[in-house]
LUMGU-302820 format. One line per 10 residues: number of its first residue (from 1); their letters; for each residue x, y, z of C-alpha. Coordinates in steps of 0.2 Angstrom, whole numbers. Layout:
BEGIN
NUM) a) X Y Z  ...
This chain:
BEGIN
1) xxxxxxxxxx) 327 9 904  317 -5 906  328 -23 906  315 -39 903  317 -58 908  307 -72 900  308 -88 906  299 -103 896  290 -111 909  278 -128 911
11) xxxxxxxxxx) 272 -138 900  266 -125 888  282 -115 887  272 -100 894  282 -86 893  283 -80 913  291 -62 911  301 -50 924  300 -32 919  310 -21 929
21) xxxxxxxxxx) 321 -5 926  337 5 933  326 6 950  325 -12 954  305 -11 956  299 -27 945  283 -35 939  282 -50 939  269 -55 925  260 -73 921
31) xxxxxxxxxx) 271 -83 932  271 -102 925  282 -110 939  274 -124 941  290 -136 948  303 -134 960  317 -133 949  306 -118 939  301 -109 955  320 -109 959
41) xxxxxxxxxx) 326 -101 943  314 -87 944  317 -83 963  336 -85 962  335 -73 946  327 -62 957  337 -62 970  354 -61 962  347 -44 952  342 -39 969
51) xxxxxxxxxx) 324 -34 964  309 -29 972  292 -36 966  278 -24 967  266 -34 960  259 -49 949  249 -47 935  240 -62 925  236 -54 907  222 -68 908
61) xxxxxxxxxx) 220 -84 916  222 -97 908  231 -110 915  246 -110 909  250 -92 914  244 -92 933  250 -110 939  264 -101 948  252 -88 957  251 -96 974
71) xxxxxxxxxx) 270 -98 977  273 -83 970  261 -73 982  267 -84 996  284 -78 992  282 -60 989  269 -54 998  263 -43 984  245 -38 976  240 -50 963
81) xxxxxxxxxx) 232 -41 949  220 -49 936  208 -41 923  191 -37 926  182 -53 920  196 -65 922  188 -71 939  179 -86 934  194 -94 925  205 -90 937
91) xxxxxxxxxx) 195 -100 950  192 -113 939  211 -116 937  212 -132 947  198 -140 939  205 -136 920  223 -142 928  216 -161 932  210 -159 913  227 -158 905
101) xxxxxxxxxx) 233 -171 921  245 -157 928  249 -153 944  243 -137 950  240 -127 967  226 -116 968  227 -96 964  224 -84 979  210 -72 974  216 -59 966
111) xxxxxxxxxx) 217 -40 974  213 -28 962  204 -30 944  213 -21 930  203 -12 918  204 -3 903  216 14 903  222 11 919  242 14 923  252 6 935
121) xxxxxxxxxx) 268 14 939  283 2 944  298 12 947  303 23 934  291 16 920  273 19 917  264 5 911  244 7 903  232 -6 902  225 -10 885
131) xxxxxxxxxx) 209 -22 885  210 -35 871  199 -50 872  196 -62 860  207 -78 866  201 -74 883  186 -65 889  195 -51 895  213 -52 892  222 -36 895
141) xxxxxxxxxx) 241 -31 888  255 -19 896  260 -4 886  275 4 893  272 20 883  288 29 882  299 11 881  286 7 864  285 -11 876  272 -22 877
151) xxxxxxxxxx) 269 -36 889  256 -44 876  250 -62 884  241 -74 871  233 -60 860  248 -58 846  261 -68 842  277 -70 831  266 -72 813  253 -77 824
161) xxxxxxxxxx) 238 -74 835  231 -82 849  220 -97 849  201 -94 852  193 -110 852  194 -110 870  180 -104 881  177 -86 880  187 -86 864  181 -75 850
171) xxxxxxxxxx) 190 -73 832  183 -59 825  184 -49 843  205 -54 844  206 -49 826  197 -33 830  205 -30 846  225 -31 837  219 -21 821  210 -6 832
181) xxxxxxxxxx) 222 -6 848  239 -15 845  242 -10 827  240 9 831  254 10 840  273 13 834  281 2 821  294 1 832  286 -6 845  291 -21 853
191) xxxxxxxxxx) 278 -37 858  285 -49 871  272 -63 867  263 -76 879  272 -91 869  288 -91 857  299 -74 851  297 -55 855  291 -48 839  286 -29 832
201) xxxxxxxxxx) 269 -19 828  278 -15 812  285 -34 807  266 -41 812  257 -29 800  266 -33 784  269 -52 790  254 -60 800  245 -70 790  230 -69 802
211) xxxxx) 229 -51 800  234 -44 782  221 -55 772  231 -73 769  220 -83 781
């Protein structure tokens, strides 16, 4: 059974996530520690559950969701995954952080680059990678397949989608991308979002003003 920590991190209130199941094998997904007191709270949850990280995994690379990536790597010694054409904005990270006046340590490079249909298997659960740009260039989301579970990033949110004013944004792609590949899935489905509350395929199709013809 897969169990799921959020913590709200940064400035932002990034969602960082640690998915893990009865096997103790955890992902550790968009870390945004980004001050001691943060770092601490996600290593000591870690800890006390007695987990052990397999990977990271930035569902894209906008700040907010990679400014703990350094000290996680340094940490855990584990494979930082990205998706295929996140590179540029990950490297960028410091740059964009002096922007928004935070403080930020730059990302390792990452070691592998995720790409459409591909599975990752952590433990006992199976997670697919579904492409879905459109706030990002390449943003990608974790679909545990037989928990109905996704690990969603900035793409859908709570009534709500991700922003795409950004560079590499792209409304009509983001609205395309949710429609064709999110809302196919079960009802039942639960989204853990990027920002805010968890949510469900089912809840967003009769009530996300973004997608069902209000806005």
């Amino acid at each position: 059974m897969i169990k799921i920590k959020s913590f709200a991190f940064n400035a932002f209130s990034e969602n960082t996530y640690v998915v893990y199941d009865d096997s103790r094998c955890a992902l550790l997904i968009d870390p945004g520690c980004n001050d001691g007191n943060e770092k601490k709270m996600l290593s000591d949850f870690i800890k006390k559950e007695s987990l052990i990280v397999s990977h990271i995994i930035n569902t894209h690379c906008h700040i907010d969701h990679v400014l703990g990536n350094k000290y996680c790597k340094d940490l855990y010694q584990v494979p930082l995954w990205i998706p295929e054409g996140e590179e540029a904005l990950l490297a960028k990270m410091p740059q964009v952080a002096s922007l928004y006046a935070v403080y930020a340590e730059a990302s390792p490079p990452p070691d592998h680059l995720m790409t459409e249909g591909e599975e990752l298997i952590c433990g006992l659960t199976k997670w697919l990678f579904i492409s879905t740009p459109g706030h990002s260039p390449a943003s990608i989301c974790l679909y545990a397949v037989l928990e109905h579970t996704i690990i969603g990033g900035d793409v859908l949110f709570y009534e709500s989608i991700g922003r795409t004013d950004l560079p590499g944004g792209n409304h009509q792609q983001l609205l395309q991308n949710i429609r064709q590949k999110l809302f196919t899935l079960p009802d039942e489905t639960i989204v853990y979002p990027g920002h805010g509350p968890t949510t469900t395929i089912g809840h967003e199709k009769k009530h996300n003003p973004f997608l069902n013809g209000q806005i």
